[in-house]
C-alpha positions as CSV (number, residue, x, y, z in Angstrom):
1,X,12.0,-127.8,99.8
2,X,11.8,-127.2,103.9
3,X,13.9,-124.5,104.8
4,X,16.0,-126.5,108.2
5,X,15.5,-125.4,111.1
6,X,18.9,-123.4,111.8
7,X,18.5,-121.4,108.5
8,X,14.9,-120.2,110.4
9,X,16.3,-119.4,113.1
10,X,19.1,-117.5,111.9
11,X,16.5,-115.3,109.6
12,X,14.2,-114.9,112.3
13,X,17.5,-113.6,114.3
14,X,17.9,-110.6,111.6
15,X,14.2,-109.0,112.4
16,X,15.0,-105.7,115.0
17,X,11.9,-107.1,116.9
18,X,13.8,-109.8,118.1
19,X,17.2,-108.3,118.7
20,X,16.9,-109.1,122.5
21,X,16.5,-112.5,121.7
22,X,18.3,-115.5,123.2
23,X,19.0,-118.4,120.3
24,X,16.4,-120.4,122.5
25,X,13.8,-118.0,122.5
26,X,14.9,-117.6,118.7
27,X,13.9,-120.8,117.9
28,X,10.7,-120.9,120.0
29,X,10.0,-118.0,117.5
30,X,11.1,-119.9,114.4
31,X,8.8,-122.7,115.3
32,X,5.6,-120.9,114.8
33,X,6.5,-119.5,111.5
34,X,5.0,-121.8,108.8
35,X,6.7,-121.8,105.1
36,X,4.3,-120.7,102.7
37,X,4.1,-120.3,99.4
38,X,2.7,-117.3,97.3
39,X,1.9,-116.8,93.4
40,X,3.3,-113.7,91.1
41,X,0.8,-110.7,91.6
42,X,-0.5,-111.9,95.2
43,X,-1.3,-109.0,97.6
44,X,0.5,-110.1,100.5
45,X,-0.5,-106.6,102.5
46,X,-3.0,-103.9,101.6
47,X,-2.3,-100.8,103.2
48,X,-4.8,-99.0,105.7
49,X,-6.0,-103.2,106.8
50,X,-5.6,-104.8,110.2
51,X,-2.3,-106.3,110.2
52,X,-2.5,-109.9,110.7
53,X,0.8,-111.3,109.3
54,X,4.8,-110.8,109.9
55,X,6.6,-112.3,106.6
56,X,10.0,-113.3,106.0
57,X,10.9,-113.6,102.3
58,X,13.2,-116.8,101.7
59,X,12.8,-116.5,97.7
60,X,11.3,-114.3,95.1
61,X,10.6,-110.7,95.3
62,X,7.5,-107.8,96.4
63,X,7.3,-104.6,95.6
64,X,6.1,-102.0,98.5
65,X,3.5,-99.5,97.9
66,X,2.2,-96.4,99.6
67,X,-0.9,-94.7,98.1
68,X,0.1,-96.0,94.9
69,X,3.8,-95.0,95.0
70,X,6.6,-97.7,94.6
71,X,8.4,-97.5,98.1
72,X,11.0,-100.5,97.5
73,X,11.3,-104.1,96.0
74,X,12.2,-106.3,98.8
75,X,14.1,-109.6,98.3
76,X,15.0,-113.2,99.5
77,X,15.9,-112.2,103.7
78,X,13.9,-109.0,104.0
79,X,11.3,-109.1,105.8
80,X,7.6,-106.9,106.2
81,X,4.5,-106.5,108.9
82,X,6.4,-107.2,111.8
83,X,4.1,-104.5,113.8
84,X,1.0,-106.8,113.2
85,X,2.8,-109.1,116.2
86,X,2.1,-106.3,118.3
87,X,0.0,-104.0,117.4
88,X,-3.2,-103.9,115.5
89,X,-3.1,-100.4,113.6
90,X,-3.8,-100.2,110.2
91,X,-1.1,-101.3,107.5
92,X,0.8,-98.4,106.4
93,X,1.7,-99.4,103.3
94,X,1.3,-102.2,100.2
95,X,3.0,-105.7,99.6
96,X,2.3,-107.2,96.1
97,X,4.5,-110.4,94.9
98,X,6.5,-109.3,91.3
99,X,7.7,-113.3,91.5
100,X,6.6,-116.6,93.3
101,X,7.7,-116.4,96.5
102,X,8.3,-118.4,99.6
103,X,8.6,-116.6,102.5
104,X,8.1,-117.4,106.8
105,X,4.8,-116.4,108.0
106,X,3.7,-116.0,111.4
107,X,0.7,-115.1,112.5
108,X,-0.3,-112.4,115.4
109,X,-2.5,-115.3,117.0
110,X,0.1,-117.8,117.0
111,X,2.4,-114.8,118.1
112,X,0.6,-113.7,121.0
113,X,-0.1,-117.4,122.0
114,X,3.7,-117.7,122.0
115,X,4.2,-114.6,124.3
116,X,1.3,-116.3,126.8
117,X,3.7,-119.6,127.2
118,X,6.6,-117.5,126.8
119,X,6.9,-114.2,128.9
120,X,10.1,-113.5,128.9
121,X,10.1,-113.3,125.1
122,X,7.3,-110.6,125.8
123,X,9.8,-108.4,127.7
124,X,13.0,-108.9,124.9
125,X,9.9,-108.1,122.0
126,X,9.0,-105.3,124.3
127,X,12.7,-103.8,125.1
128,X,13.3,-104.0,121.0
129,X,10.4,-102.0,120.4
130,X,11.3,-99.3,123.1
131,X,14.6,-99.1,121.3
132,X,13.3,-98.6,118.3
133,X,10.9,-96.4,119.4
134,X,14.3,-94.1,121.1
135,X,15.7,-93.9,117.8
136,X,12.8,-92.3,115.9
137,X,11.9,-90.1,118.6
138,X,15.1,-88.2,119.2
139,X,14.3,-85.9,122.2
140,X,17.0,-83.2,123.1
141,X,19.4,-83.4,125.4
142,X,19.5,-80.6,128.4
């Protein structure tokens, strides 16, 4: 069953990367992010790849992997690969399905095509990711 169009939005609305994010622009999001579905035991992600996929779990769970060691399980509303949108390093860690899953996929094509019609979403993706960026890199204070 389609997941309606508010739900989307509202899951999409939870990613940091889009924190800056107007409910329009939201939604201009949502609309590029197909519904897909995904077998027990599929690798989703394999770290030290290009990234070319943000996914938005809706049901089932994966398990997250660095160099072999079990980093989390992530559920229904969590979501994984959001840099790939932006950025082309390597994946930094693994995503294997432990259930079926459904999950919101959106490509960094379909992505960056978005941000080409839509620049002001460029700008809000770009202020999230300097905010993030402020709250790793704590610099002191003189």
């Amino acid at each position: 069953m389609a997941i309606r169009k508010d739900a989307k939005v509202e899951l999409i609305r939870t990613v940091p990367l889009f924190a800056h994010c107007s409910k329009r622009e939201l939604a201009q999001i949502a609309a590029i992010a197909d519904e897909i579905d995904f077998p027990s035991g599929k690798e989703l992600i394999r770290e030290g790849d290009r990234g070319r996929e943000f996914f938005v779990l809706l049901e089932g769970t994966v398990d997250v992997q660095r160099g072999g060691t079990k980093l989390a399980t992530l559920k229904a509303g969590d979501f994984v690969g959001e840099f790939a949108l932006v950025s082309r390093i390597p994946r930094t860690a693994t995503v294997t399905t432990t259930s079926p899953v459904r999950a919101l996929v959106i490509t960094d094509r379909t992505f960056r095509s978005l941000l080409d019609d839509a620049p002001q979403i460029q700008v809000k993706v770009l202020e999230a990711l300097a905010a993030r960026l402020a709250q790793i890199i704590q610099t002191p204070t003189l």
